[in-house]
C-alpha positions in Angstrom: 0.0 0.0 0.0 1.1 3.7 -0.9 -0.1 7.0 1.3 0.3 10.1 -0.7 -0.3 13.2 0.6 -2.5 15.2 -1.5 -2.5 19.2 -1.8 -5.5 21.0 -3.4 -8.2 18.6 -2.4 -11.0 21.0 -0.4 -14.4 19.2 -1.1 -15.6 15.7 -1.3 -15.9 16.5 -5.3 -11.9 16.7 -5.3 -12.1 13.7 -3.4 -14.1 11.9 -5.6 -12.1 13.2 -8.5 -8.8 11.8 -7.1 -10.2 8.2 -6.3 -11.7 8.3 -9.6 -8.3 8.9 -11.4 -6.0 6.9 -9.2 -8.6 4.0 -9.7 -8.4 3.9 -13.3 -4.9 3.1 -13.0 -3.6 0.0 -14.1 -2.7 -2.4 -11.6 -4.2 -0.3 -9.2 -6.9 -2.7 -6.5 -8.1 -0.1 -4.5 -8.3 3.6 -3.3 -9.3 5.0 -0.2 -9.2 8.9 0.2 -8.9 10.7 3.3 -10.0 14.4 2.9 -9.6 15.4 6.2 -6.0 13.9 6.4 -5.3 15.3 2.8 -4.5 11.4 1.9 -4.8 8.8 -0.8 -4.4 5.5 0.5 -3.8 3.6 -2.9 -3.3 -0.6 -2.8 -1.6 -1.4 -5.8 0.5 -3.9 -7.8 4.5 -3.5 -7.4 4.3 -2.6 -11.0 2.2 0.4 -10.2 5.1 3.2 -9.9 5.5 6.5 -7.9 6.0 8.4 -11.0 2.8 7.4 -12.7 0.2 8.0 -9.0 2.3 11.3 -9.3 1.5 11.8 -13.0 -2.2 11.0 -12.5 -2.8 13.2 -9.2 -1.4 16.1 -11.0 -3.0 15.5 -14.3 -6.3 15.4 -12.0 -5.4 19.2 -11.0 -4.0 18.6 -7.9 -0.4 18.4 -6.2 1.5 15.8 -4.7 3.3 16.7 -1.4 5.1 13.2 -0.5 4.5 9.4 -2.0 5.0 6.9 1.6 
């Protein structure tokens, strides 16, 4: 599992908008996302790398502070 924290999300719409993208990633099983704590907790296949959740957060509009 990879937490990344997630600036730009204010509302549950940029919630949903980040678990939508991250989702359609393949090799990606699951993703949970935490507005409150600004997180995307992401269950994914080891194939699944930093560089593309990165890519696909910020191609959703939004910034990624650190990848965990």
């Amino acid at each position: 599992m990879k937490t990344l924290t997630i600036d730009g999300m204010m509302c549950n719409h940029c919630a949903g908008a980040v678990q939508k993208a991250l989702s359609a990633v393949p090799g990606v099983s699951s993703v949970e996302v935490r507005l409150d704590d600004k997180q995307a907790l992401v269950n994914c296949d080891d194939t699944v790398t930093d560089d593309v959740l990165k890519k696909t957060v910020v191609e959703a509009g939004y910034t990624v502070v650190k990848i965990q």
